[in-house]
N, C-alpha and C positions, 0 to 999 in steps of 0.2 A: 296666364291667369286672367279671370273675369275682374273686373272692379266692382259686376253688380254687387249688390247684397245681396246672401242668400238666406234659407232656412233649410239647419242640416238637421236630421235627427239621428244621433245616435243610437242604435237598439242591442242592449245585451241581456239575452236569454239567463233568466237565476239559475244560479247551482246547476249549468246545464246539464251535464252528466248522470247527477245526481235525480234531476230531476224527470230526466229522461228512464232513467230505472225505476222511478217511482208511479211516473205513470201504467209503467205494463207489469209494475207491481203496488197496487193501488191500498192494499195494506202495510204499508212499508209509510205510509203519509202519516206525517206529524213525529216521526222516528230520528233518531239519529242512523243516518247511511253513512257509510264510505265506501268510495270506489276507490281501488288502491291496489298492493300487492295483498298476499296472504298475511293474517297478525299471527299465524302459527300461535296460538297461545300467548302474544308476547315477544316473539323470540323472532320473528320475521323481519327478514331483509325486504326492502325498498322503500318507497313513499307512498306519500295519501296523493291521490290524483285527483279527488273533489270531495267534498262533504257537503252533507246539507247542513241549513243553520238550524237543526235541534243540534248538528253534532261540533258547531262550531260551538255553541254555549259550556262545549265542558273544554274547551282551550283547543279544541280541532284546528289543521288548516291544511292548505292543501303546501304539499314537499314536505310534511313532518315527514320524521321516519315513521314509519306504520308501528314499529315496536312502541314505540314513544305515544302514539296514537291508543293501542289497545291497553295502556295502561291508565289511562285517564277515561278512558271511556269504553269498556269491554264488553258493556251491554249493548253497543250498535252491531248493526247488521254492514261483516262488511263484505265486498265482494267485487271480484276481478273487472277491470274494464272491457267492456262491450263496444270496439270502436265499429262493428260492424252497424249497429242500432244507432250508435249517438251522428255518425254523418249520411245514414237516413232519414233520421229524424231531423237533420240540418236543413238538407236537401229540401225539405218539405217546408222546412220555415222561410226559409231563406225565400223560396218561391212564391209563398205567399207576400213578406215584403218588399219583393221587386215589384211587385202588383201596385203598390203603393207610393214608387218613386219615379221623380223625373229620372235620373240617375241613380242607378243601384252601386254598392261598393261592398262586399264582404271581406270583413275586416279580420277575421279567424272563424274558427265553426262555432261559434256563440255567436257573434258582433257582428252587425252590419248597417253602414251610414247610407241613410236615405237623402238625397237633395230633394225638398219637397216646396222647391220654391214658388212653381206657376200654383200650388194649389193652397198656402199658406204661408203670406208674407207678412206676417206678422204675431207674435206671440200669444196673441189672443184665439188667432185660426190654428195657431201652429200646436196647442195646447189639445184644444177641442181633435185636431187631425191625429194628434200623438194617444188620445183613446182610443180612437175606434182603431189605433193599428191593436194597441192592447187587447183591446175586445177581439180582433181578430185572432193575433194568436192564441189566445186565452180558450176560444171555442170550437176553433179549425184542431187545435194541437195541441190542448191541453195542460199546457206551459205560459208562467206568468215572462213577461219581461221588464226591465228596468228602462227608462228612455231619457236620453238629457238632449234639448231642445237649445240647440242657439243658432247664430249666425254664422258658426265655420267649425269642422271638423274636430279642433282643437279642444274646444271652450263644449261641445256637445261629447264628447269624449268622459271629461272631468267632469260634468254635469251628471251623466249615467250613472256615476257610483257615490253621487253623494246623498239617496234616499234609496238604498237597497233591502229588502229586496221587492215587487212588485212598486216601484218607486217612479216617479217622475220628476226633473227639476227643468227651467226654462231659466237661461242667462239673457239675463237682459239686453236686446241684441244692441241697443246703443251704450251699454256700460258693461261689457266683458270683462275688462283691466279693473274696476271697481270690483266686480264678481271674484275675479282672481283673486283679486290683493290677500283677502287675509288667511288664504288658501297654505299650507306648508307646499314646500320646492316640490317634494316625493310625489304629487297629484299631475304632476305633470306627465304625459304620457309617454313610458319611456324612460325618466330619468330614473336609472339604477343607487344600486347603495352605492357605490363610488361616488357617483357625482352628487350624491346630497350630501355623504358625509365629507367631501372635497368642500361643498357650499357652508355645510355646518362650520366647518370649522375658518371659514373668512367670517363667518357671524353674520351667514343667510341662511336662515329658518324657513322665513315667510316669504311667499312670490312677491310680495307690498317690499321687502327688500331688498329685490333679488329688479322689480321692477325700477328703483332707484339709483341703478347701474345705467354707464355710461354702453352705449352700445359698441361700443370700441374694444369697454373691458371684455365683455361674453365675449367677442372673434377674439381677445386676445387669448384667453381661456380654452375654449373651442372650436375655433377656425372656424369655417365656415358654419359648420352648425350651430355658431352663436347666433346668425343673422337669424335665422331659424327659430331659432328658442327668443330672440327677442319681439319677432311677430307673435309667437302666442303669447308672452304673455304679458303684449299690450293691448291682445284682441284683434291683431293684425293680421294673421296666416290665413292664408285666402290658398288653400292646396283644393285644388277641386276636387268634386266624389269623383271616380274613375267608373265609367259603367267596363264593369269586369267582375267574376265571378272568382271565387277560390278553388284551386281542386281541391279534391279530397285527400288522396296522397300523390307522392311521387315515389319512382321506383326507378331501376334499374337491375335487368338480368342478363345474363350471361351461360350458354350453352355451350360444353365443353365436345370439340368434335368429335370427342373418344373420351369415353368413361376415365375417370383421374381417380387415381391413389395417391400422390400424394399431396397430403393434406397441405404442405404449403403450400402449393399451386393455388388451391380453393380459398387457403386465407387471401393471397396475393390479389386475384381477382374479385374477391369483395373489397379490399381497398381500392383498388382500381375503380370498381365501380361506384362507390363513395366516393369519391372524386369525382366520379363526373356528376353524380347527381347533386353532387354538393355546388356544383360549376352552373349546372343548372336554379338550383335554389336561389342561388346568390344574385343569379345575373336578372330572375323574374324580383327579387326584393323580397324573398319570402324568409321565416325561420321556422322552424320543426319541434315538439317536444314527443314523441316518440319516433323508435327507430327499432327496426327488426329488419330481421333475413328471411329469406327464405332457400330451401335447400332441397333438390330432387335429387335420388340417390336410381341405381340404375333398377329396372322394373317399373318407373315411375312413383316410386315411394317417395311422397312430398310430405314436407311440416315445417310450419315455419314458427318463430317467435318473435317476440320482441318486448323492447321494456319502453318505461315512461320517464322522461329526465326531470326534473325536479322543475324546471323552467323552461320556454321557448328557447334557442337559441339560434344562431346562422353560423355555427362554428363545426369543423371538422372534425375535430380532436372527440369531442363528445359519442360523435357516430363511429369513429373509426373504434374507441374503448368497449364501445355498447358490442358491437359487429363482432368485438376478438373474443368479447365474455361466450353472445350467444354461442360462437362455435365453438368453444369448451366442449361442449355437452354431445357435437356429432362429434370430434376429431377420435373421440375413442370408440364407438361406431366401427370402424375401420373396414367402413362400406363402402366403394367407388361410386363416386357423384359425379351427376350427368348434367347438373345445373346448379346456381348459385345467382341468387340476386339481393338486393339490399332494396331497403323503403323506409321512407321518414312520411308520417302521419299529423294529423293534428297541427295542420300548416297555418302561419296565419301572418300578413306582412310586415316587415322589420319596420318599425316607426322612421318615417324621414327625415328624423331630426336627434332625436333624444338616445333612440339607440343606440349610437354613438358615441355617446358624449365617455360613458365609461371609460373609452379606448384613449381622451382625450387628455383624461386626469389620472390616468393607471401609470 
């Protein structure tokens, strides 16, 4: 790690999804959206995958269940995810803010940390430099975004979401731990319901008491990721931007040397293949919040599905539940399959510090 001082900007894309359907549906502006499963009238299984904020104003958010959603708000327009458009549409932004950094880092397919230090070292440039990225996307792509402006990753992170939505905030880069203090623990990136309501209940609320801690106590608490969690939030974590890009998704398939009938074989080999790609995920730092199969049957009859999880995760169990549902739906079929693959989507890196902490206090 660098000792310089840097200047990081955070940049996360509004309601991206959402707002991503709105642009190539330009009458749908000012509306309440949701991208999600089907609300069948109501009566619809799964969750809201984004809403815009007309549709968060009647109590929207993203993991309701969609039933629960068309019941409080049955006049929005809702409709199925489009991941083919939203990591194009990524693709496209993302390119243009590499343009703008020493060091690029895509953080998920909304997020991405700029280090923009040789060309704004200090809050006053760093301000003026965090418009014109604005202005950029805003005229290249049609999409506003939010920007938190400080001296390290962390502290520009928690910055981005506290003037949402086309928002900007600037932590003061010699007073972070001040910025911090009277911030609640949950702002920290990463820290799940476990470990706040683990924090809540020793009677830390606020990072101002959470900073009042002995650094000894956090490692006692959370091993090594205490050291971690006590650099940010003294204003300390100095993790540098990584120039590396995100894929889009990850997959793994599997071609059967001779057409298979029985269905168990097919289930076996999408576990099989979730493991490895899970093997893979784990080992680049990534987590997933959609996950589908895909499935050729012989003549080359192909179709694949997949669903959305309520949340990111880096966990197995999730893909291998999601994998046994979708193939419900071919096992009675009872057509001999030539091919079988799995793919997790909507990838975005597992926090290096926080996202652990769960596992620490479960």
């Amino acid at each position: 790690m660098s000792s310089e001082r840097r200047t990081v900007l955070h940049v996360d894309l509004d309601a991206f999804y959402v707002s991503a359907e709105v642009r190539e549906r330009p009458e749908l502006k000012g509306s309440p959206v949701v991208v999600g499963a089907d609300p069948e009238g109501g009566k619809g299984r799964g969750v809201v995958v984004a809403c815009s904020y007309e549709a968060r104003k009647f109590g929207l958010r993203s993991g309701m269940p969609i039933s629960q959603a068309f019941k409080l708000c049955p006049q929005a327009t809702y409709m199925p995810p489009n991941w083919g458009l939203y990591e194009r549409v990524s693709e496209q932004v993302m390119a243009t803010l590499k343009g703008f950094a020493d060091r690029f880092e895509q953080g998920s397919i909304d997020e991405a940390y700029l280090d923009v230090t040789s060309k704004a070292g200090d809050e006053g440039t760093a301000t003026a430099y965090a418009l014109q990225v604005k202005k950029a996307v805003r005229e290249k792509h049609g999409l506003s975004c939010s920007i938190g402006i400080g001296p390290n990753k962390s502290s520009a992170k928690i910055a981005s979401d506290r003037n949402k939505p086309d928002g900007m905030t600037v932590v003061p880069f010699s007073g972070v731990a001040g910025f911090l203090a009277p911030l609640p623990v949950g702002v920290v990136p990463g820290i799940g319901p476990k470990t706040r309501d683990f924090l809540n209940e020793k009677g830390i609320a606020t990072i101002s008491q959470l900073q009042e801690l002995e650094g000894k106590q956090l490692l006692t608490w959370f091993g090594k990721n205490g050291v971690w969690l006590w650099g940010v939030i003294h204003g300390q974590e100095n993790v540098e931007v990584r120039q590396q890009e995100m894929p889009k998704s990850l997959s793994v398939e599997r071609t059967f040397k001779d057409d298979v009938k029985d269905f168990r074989q097919v289930r076996g080999e999408a576990a099989d293949g979730a493991s490895e790609l899970m093997r893979r995920l784990k080992s680049a730092g990534y987590s997933y919040k959609v996950a589908g199969i895909k499935i050729r049957f012989r003549g080359f009859e192909t179709h694949t599905r997949e669903r959305t999880l309520v949340s990111h995760t880096d966990s197995e169990c999730p893909l291998l539940e999601t994998i046994e549902r979708l193939l419900d739906e071919f096992e009675t079929w009872g057509k001999p399959v030539r091919l079988i693959g799995v793919r997790v989507a909507d990838i975005q890196r597992s926090e290096s510090g926080p996202s652990k902490l769960d596992s620490w206090v479960g």
